[in-house]
C-alpha positions as CSV (number, residue, x, y, z in Angstrom):
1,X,40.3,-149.7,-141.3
2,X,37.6,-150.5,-144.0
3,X,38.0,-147.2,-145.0
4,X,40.1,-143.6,-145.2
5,X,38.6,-140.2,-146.0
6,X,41.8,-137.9,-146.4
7,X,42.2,-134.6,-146.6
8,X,39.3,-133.7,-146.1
9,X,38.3,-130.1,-144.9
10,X,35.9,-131.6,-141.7
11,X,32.6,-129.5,-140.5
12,X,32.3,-131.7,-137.7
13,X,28.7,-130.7,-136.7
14,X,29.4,-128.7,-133.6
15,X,29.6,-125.3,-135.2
16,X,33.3,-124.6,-134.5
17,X,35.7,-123.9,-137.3
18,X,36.5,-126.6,-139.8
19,X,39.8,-127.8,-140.2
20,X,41.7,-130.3,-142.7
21,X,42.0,-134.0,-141.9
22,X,41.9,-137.8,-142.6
23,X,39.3,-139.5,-141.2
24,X,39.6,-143.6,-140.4
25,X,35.9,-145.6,-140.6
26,X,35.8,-149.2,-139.4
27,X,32.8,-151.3,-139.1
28,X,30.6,-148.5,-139.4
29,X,32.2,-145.9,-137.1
30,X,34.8,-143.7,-137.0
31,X,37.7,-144.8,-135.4
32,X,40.3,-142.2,-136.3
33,X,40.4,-138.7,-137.1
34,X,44.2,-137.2,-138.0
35,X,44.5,-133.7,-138.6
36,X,46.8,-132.4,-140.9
37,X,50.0,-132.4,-139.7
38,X,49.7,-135.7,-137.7
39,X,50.4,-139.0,-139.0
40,X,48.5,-139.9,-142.2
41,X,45.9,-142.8,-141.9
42,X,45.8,-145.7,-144.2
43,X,43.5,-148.5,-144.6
44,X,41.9,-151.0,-147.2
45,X,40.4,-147.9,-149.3
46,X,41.2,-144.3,-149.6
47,X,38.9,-141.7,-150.6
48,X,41.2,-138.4,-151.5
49,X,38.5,-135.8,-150.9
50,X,40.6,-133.1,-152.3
51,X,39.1,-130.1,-149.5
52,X,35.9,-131.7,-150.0
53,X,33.8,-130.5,-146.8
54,X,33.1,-133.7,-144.6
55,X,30.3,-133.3,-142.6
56,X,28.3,-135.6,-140.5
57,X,24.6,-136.9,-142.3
58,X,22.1,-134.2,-142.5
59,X,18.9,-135.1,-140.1
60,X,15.4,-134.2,-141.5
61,X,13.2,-133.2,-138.7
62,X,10.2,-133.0,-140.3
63,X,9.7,-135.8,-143.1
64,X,6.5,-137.1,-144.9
65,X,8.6,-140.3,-146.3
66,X,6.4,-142.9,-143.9
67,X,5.4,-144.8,-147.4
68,X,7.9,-143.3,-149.3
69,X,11.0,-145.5,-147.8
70,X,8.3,-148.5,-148.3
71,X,7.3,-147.6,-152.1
72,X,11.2,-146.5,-153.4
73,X,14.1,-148.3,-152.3
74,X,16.3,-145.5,-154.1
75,X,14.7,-142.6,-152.3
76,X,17.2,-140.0,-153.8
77,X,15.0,-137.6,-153.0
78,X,16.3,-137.5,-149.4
79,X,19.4,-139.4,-150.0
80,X,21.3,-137.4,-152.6
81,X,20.5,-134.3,-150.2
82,X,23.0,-135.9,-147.5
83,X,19.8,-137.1,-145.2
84,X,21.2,-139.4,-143.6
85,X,18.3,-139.6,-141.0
86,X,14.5,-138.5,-141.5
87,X,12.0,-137.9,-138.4
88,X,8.5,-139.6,-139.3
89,X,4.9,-139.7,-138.0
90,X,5.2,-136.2,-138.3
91,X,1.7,-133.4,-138.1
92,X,-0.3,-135.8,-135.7
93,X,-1.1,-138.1,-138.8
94,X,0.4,-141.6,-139.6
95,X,-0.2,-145.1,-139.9
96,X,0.7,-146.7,-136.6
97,X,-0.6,-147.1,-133.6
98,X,-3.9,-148.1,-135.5
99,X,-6.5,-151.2,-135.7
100,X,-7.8,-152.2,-138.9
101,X,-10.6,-149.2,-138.9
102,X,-8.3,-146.6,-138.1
103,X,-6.0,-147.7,-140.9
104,X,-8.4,-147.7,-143.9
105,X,-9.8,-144.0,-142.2
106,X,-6.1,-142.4,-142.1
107,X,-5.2,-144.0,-145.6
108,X,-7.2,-141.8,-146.9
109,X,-6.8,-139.0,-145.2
110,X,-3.5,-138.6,-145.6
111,X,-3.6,-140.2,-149.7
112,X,-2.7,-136.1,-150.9
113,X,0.8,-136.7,-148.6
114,X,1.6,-140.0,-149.3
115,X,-0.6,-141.8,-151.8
116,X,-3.9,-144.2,-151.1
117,X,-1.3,-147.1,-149.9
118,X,-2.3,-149.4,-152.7
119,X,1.0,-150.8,-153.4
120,X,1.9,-151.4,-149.7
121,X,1.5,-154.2,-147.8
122,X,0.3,-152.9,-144.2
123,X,1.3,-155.8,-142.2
124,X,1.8,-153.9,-139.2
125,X,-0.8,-152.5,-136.6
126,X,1.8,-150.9,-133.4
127,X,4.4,-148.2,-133.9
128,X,7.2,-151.2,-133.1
129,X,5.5,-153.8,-136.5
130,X,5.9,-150.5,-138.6
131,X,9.6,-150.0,-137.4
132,X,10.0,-153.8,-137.4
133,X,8.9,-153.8,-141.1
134,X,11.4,-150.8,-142.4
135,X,14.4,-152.8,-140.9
136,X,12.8,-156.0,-142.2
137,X,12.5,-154.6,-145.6
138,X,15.7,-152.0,-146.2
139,X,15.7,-148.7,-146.5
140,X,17.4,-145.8,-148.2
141,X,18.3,-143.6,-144.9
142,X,17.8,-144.1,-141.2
143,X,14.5,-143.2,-139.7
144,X,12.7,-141.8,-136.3
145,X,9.1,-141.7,-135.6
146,X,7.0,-140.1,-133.7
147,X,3.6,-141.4,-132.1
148,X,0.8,-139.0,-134.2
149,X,-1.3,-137.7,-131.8
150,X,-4.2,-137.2,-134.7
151,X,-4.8,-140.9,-135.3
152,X,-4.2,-141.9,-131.7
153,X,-7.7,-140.1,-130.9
154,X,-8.9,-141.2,-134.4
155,X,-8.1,-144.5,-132.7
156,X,-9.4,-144.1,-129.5
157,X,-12.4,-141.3,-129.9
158,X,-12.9,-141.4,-133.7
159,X,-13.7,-138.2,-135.8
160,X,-16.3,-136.6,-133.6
161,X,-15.4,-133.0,-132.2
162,X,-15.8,-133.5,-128.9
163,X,-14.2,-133.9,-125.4
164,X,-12.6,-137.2,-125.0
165,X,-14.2,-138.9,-122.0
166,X,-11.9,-140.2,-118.8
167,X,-11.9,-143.8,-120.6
168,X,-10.9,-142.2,-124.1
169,X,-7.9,-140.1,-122.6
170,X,-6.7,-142.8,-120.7
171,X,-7.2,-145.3,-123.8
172,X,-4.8,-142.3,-125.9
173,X,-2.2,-142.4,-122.8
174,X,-1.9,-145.8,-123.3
175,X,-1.7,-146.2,-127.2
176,X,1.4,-142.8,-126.9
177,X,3.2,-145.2,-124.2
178,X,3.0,-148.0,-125.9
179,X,4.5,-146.4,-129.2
180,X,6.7,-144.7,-127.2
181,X,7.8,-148.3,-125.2
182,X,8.4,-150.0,-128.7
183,X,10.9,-147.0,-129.5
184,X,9.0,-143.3,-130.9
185,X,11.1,-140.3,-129.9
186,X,8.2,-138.4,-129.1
187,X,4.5,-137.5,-130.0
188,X,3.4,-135.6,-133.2
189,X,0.1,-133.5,-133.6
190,X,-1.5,-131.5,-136.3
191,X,-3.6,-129.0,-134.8
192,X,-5.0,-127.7,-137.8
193,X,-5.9,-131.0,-139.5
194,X,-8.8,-133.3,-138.1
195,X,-9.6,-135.0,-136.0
196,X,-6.6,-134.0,-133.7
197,X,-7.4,-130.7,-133.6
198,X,-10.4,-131.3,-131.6
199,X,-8.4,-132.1,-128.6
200,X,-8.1,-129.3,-125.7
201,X,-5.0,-128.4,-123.6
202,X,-5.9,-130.3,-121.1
203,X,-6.0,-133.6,-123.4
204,X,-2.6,-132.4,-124.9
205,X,-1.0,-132.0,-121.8
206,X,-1.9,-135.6,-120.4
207,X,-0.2,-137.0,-123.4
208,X,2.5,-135.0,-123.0
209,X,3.0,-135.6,-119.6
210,X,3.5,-139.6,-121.0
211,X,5.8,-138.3,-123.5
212,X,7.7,-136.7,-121.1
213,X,7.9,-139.4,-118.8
214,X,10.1,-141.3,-121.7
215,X,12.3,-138.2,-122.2
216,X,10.8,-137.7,-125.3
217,X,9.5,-134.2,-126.9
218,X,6.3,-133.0,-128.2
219,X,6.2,-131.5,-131.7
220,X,3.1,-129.8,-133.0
221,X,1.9,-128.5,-135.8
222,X,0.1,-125.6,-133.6
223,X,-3.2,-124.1,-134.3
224,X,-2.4,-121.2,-136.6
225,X,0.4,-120.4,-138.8
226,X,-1.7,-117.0,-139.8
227,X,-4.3,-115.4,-138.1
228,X,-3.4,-115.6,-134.1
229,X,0.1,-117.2,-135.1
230,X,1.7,-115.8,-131.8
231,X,-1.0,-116.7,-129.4
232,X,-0.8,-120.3,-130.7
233,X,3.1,-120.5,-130.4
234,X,2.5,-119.3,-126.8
235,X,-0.3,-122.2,-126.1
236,X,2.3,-124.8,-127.2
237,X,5.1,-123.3,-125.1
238,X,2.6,-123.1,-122.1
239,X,1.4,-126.5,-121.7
240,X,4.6,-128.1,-122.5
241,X,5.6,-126.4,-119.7
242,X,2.9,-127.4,-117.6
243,X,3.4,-131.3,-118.6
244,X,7.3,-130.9,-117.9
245,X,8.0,-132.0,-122.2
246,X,10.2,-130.7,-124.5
247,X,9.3,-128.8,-127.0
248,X,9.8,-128.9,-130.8
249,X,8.1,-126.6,-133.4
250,X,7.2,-128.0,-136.6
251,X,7.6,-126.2,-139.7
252,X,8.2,-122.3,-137.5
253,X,6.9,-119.8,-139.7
254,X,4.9,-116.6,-139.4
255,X,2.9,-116.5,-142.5
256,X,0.1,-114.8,-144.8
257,X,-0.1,-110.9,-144.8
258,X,-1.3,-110.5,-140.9
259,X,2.4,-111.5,-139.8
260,X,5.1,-110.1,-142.4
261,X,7.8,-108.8,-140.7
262,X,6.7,-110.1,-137.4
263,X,9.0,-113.1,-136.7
264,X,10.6,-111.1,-134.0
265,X,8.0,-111.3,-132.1
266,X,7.9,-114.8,-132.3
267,X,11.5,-114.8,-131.5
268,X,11.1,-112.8,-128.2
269,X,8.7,-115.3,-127.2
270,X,10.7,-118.4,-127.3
271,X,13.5,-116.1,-126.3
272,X,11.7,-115.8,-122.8
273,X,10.7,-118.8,-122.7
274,X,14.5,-120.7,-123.1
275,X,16.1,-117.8,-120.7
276,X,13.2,-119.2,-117.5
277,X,14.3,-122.8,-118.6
278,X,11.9,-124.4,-121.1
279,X,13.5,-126.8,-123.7
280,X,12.3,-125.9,-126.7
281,X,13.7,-125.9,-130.5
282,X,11.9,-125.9,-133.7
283,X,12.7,-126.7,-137.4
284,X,12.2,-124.4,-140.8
285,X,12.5,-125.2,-144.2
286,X,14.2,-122.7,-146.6
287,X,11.7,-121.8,-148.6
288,X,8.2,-119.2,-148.4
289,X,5.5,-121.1,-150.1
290,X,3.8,-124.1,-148.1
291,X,2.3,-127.1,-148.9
292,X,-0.7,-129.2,-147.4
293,X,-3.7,-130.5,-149.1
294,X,-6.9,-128.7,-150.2
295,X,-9.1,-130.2,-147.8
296,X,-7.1,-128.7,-144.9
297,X,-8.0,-125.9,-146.1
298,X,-12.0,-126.4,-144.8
299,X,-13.4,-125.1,-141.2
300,X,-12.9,-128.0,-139.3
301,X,-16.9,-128.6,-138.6
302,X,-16.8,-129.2,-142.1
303,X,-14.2,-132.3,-141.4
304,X,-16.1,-134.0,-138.8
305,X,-17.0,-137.2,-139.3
306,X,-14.3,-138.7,-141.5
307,X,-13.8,-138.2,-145.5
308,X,-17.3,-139.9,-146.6
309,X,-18.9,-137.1,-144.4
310,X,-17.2,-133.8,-145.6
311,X,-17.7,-135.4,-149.5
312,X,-21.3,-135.7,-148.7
313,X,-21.2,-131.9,-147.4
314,X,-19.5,-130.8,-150.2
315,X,-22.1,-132.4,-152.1
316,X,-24.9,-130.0,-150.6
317,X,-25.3,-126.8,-152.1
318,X,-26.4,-125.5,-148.8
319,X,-23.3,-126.8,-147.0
320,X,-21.3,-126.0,-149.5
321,X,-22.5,-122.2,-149.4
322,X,-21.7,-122.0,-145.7
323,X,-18.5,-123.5,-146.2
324,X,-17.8,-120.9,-148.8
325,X,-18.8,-118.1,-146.4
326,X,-16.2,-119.4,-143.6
327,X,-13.2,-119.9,-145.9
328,X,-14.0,-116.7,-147.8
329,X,-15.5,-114.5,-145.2
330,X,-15.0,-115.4,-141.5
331,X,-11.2,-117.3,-142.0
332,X,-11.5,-121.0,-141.4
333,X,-9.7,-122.5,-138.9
334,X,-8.0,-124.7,-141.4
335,X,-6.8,-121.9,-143.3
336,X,-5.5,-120.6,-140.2
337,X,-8.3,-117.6,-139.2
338,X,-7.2,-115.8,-142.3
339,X,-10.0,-115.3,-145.5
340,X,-9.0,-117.4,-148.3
341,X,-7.2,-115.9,-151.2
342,X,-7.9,-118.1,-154.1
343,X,-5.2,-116.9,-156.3
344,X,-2.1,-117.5,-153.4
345,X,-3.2,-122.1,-154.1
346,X,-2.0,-124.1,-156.8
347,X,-2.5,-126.9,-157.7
348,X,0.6,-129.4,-156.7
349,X,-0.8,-132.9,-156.7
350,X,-3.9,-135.0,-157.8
351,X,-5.1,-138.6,-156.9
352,X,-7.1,-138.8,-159.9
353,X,-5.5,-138.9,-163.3
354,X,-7.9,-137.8,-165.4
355,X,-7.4,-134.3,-163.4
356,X,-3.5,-134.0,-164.3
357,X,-4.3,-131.5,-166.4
358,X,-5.3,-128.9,-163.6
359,X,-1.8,-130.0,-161.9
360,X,0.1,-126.4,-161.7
361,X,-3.1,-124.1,-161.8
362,X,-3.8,-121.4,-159.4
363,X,-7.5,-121.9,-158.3
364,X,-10.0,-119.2,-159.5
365,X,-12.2,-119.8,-156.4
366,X,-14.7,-121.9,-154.6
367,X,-16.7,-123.2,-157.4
368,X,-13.6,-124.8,-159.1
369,X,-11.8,-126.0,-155.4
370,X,-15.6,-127.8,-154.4
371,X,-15.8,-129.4,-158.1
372,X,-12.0,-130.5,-157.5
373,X,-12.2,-131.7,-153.9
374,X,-15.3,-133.6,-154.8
375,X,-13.8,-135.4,-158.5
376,X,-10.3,-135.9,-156.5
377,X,-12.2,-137.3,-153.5
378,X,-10.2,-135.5,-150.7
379,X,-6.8,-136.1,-152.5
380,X,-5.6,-132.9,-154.1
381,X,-2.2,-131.3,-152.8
382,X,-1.6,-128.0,-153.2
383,X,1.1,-125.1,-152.6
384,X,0.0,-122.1,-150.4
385,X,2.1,-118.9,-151.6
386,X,1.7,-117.0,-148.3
387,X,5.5,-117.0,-146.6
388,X,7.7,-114.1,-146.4
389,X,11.5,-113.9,-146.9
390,X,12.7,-111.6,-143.8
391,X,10.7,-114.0,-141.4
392,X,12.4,-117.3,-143.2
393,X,15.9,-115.8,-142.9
394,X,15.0,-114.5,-139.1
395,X,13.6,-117.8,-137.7
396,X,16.8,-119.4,-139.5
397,X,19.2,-117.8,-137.4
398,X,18.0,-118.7,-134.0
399,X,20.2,-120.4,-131.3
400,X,17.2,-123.4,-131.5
401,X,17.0,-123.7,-135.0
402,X,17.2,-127.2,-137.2
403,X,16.1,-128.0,-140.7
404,X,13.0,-130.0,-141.9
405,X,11.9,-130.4,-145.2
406,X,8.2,-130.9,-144.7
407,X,8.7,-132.8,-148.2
408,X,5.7,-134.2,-149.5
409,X,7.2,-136.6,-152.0
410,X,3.0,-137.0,-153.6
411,X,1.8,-135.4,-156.4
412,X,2.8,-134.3,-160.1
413,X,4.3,-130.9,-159.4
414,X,5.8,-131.5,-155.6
415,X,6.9,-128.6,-153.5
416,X,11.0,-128.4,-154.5
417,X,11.6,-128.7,-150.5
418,X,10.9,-131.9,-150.6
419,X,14.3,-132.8,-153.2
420,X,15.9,-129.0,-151.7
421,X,16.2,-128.2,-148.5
422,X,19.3,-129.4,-147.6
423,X,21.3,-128.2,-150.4
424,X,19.0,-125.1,-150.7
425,X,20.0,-124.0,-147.3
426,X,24.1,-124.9,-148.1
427,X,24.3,-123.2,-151.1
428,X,21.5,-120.4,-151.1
429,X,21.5,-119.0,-147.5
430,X,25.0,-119.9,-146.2
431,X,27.4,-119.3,-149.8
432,X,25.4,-117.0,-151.8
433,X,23.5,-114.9,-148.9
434,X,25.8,-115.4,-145.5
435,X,22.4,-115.8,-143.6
436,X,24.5,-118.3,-141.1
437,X,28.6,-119.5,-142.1
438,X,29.0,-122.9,-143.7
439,X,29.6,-124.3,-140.1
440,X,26.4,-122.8,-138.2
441,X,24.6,-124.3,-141.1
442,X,25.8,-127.5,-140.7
443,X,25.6,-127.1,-137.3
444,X,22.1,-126.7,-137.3
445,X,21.5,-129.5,-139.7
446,X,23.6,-131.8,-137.6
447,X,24.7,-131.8,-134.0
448,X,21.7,-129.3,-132.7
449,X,18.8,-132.2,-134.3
450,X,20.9,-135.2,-132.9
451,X,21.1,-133.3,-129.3
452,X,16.7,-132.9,-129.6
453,X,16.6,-136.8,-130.8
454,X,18.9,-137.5,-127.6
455,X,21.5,-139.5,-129.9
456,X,24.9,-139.5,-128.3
457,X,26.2,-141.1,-131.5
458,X,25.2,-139.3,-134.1
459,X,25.2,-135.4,-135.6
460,X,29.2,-134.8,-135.4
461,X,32.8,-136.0,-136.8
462,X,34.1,-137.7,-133.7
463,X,35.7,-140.8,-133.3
464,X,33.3,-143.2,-131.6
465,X,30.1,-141.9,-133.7
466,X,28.2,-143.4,-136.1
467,X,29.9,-143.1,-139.8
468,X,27.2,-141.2,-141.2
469,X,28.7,-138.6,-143.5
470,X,28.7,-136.4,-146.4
471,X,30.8,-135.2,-148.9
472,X,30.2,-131.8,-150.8
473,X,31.9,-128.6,-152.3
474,X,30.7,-125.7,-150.8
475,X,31.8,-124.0,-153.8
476,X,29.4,-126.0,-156.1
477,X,26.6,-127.4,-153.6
478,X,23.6,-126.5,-154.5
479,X,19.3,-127.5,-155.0
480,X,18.6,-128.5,-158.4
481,X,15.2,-128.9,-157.7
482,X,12.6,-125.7,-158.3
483,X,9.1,-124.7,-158.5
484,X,9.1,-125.5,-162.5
485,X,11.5,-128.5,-162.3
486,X,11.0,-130.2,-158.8
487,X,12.1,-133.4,-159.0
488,X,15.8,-132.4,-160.0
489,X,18.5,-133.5,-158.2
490,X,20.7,-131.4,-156.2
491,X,24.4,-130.7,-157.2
492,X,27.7,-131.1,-155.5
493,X,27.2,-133.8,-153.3
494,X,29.0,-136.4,-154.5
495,X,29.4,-138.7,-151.6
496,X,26.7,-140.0,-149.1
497,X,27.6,-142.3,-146.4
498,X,25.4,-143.6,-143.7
499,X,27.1,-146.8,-141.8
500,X,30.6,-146.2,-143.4
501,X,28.5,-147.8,-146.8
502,X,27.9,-145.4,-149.7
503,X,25.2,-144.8,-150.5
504,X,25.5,-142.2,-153.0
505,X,29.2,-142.6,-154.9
506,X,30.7,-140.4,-157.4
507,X,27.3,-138.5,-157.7
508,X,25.3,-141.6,-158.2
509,X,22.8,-143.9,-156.4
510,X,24.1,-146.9,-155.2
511,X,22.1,-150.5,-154.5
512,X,22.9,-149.6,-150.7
513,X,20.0,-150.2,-148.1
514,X,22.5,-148.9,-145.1
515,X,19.4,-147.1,-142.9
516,X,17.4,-148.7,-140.1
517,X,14.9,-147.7,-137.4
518,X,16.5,-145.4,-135.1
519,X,14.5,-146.3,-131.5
520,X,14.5,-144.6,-128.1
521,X,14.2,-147.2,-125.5
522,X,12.7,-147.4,-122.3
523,X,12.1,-144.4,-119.8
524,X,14.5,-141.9,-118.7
C-alpha cells in the first residue's frame, strides 16, 4: 500500500458512530480499513494520526470557483477547508455552453463574482472544452458543474424579457442536453438575476424535464429569498414535480424581517413534499449575512437588455428616479419584494481601484449605490445583512440538508464563507453549539451531497472509494476567516487528501494538482 493512516478515530460519512482504525490507500483508493483490535496495516508510509478524526473530502454544493481553479492553482481557500469536491455553474450564470457573444455578455455580468476574465484564456465554448480545459490545466480540488440555465437563454433568446418562442425553447433543450451529454450533473438557475429570471414555469419545466431524462437534478436559486419566500420554495417544488427532476435548493434561507422565525414553515413544506415522494435536498451555509452584487439588487425591468442598457438607465435621472421608487418603495424583484434598507449593504468588493476606498462601507442610499454602480460599471459586490440565526440553525438540522459555501472568492473584503464554511460548521455549530454531533455534520457534508451528485465512490470511508480524505481535531478545528479578517485560513486541519496525494500536509499547501472534472455520463 502507498500509504497507512493509523489510528485514526474514522467519521466515515454515513452518520453512524465513529470508531478508531487504520486505514490502507493504494493507487488512489482505499483498499483497507482495520479497526482497532484487528491486525495493524503497514505499507510504504505511515501517517500516525494520533485520534485525529478521518473523514472523507468535504463536497461544496454551491461554489463560485468557475475562474478561480483557472486564476490560483493553490486555491487554499477551498482546499485547506477539506473541499475535496466543489459543484460549479452554480445560480443559472456561467461561462459554458456559450458562443463568442454570449461569452463577452456573461463576462461581465458575472465580473462582481469572479472577475472581468482578463487573465484567462477562454479557449473553450461547450460545457465538455471547459471541463476538458480544468483537467488539461490542474486543479486544486475536484469539480462538478452544472448547465446554467441563465446564459443558456442569454444564449439562445438574449436579454429581452419575454416568452421564448417554440424555436428558442427547443434551441435551450438542446444546448441543457448537450452540456448535460458532455458530463454536467444537472442544470443551475438564478431566478432573481437576469436574464433567467424571465423564464416561466412552463420554460423551466421543459428543461427540467431534459435534465431529468439524464438523472440529473435541478438546483435553483428561486424567486425570493424575502418577500413571498414560501410561495417561491413551493413553485420550485411543484414543477420539479411536474417535470419528474430532482430537486436541490441553493443557498435555503428564509431571510429579511418578513420571515424571522419562519423557517418551520419552510420545513413543513418540503416535509410534505419528501413524505408524497419528491426528491428533494438543499444546501445552507453557516452563516446570516449574504452576498451578491449591487446590481442584483435592481427591478429586473431595469436589467433588460444586457449591462450597456441598465448603465445607460442609470445614467437617466428619470430612470434612475423610478428605479429609486421600486427598490425603496414597491420592493424590487431583485431585492426579493422587500423595500431596500440601505444601511443592512456593504460594500464587499469593487472592480475599479480607484473605488477601494469605499470597500467595507455601509451605503447611505440611492444617490451613493447609482454613483457606485455607474463608476464600478456593474461590478460592485456587496454583503446583505438580512439572515436570522434560529432560521440558519433550523434549516441546518433537516434530514435533506448539505453545505455550500456560496463563496465568492472576488472582491477586497470577501464574505468569510467563502474561506469558512466548512470549518465554521465543524467547530462553531457541531463543538461549541451541538446544533448536529460531529458525525451528522460530517454526514451532511459528505455522504448526503455524494448520494444528490449520484457518486457511488465518493462521500464515505469504505474500502473501494475514492481516497479523498481529511484530517482534523475536532478539539481545535475551527474558521479563521471573519467579517474583519476574511481571507484567514482555517485551523486544525492539518491533512487534506484528494486521490491518496496531499494536498494540504502538516498544515501547509502543497505543489499537488490531485482534482479533475468529475462527469456524469450518458442517460439513466
Amino acid at each position: 500500500m502507498d500509504l497507512v493512516i493509523r489510528d485514526a478515530r474514522v467519521i466515515d460519512g454515513g452518520g453512524g458512530p465513529s470508531y478508531r482504525a487504520d486505514v490502507g490507500i493504494d493507487a488512489g483508493r482505499i483498499t483497507a480499513i482495520r479497526r482497532q483490535g484487528e491486525d495493524r496495516l503497514t505499507g510504504r508510509r505511515v501517517l500516525d494520526a494520533h485520534g485525529l478524526a478521518l473523514s472523507p473530502g468535504f463536497i461544496d454544493m454551491h461554489a463560485h470557483s468557475d475562474l478561480a481553479l483557472l486564476r490560483d492553482p493553490d486555491h487554499s481557500a477551498k482546499a485547506a477547508q477539506g473541499v475535496t469536491l466543489e459543484v460549479l455553474g452554480q445560480d443559472g450564470l456561467s461561462y459554458a455552453p456559450a458562443d463568442d457573444r454570449t461569452l463577452a455578455e456573461v463576462r461581465r455580468a458575472i465580473t462582481g463574482w469572479n472577475g472581468d476574465g482578463a487573465d484567462i484564456d477562454f479557449d473553450w465554448r461547450t460545457v465538455g472544452e471547459y471541463l476538458d480545459r480544468l483537467d488539461r490545466q490542474g486543479i486544486a480540488v475536484n469539480a462538478a458543474y452544472l448547465v446554467p440555465q441563465g446564459t443558456v437563454r442569454m444564449y439562445a433568446v438574449g436579454w429581452d424579457d419575454r416568452p421564448a418562442t417554440e424555436a428558442e425553447t427547443l434551441r435551450m433543450k438542446q444546448l441543457v442536453a448537450e452540456g448535460m451529454e458532455q458530463g454536467a450533473v444537472g442544470m443551475s438557475s438564478g431566478l432573481t438575476y437576469t436574464p433567467g429570471m424571465y423564464a416561466n414555469d412552463s420554460e423551466l419545466t421543459e428543461l427540467c424535464r431534459v435534465v431529468a431524462s439524464y438523472d440529473g437534478y435541478y438546483c435553483p436559486h428561486h424567486r425570493s429569498y424575502g418577500a413571498g419566500a414560501l410561495e417561491a420554495y413551493d413553485e420550485m417544488v411543484g414543477l420539479t414535480r411536474e417535470a419528474g427532476c430532482a430537486l436541490h435548493l441553493a443557498h435555503a434561507t428564509m431571510n429579511f424581517g418578513v420571515n424571522e422565525g419562519r423557517a418551520p414553515e419552510l420545513l413543513s413544506l418540503l416535509d410534505a413534499a419528501l413524505d408524497a415522494g419528491a426528491d428533494i435536498s438543499l444546501d445552507t451555509y453557516p452563516y446570516t449575512p449574504g452576498c451578491t452584487t449591487l446590481v442584483a439588487m435592481l427591478p429586473s425591468w431595469a436589467n433588460e437588455g444586457g449591462p450597456e442598457a441598465v448603465l445607460a438607465r442609470l445614467r437617466d435621472d428619470g430612470t434612475a428616479d423610478r428605479i429609486r421608487h421600486h427598490l425603496e418603495v414597491v420592493g424590487s424583484d431583485g431585492c426579493h419584494g422587500v423595500p431596500m434598507e440601505w444601511d443592512t449593504i456593504e460594500i464587499s468588493g469593487v472592480a475599479h481601484p480607484g473605488l477601494a476606498d469605499l470597500v467595507g462601507r455601509r451605503l447611505d442610499g440611492w444617490p451613493t449605490a447609482r454613483r457606485l454602480l455607474v463608476e464600478d460599471r456593474l461590478g460592485t459586490t456587496i454583503l446583505q445583512h438580512v439572515g436570522h440565526e434560529e432560521n440558519v440553525r433550523a434549516i441546518m438540522r433537516h434530514r435533506v440538508h448539505t453545505g455550500g459555501s456560496d463563496g465568492i472568492l472576488q472582491g477586497d473584503k470577501p464574505h468569510p464563507r467563502a474561506y469558512g464554511t466548512f470549518p465554521h460548521y465543524l467547530g462553531r455549530y457541531a463543538r461549541e453549539l451541538g446544533v448536529l454531533s460531529l458525525e451528522e455534520t460530517v454526514h451532511h457534508l459528505t455522504g448526503r451531497p455524494a448520494a444528490r451528485l449520484r457518486l457511488p465512490d465518493r462521500g464515505h470511508v469504505r474500502e473501494g472509494h475514492r481516497a479523498d480524505l481529511v484530517l482534523f481535531d475536532p478539539d481545535t478545528v475551527a474558521a479563521g476567516s471573519t467579517f474583519e479578517a476574511p481571507r484567514t485560513l482555517p485551523t486544525g486541519i492539518p491533512h487534506v487528501l484528494i486521490d491518496g496525494r496531499f494536498v494540504i500536509e502538516d498544515g501547509r499547501r502543497t505543489d499537488v494538482l490531485a482534482g479533475r472534472s468529475v462527469r456524469r455520463r450518458g442517460r439513466s
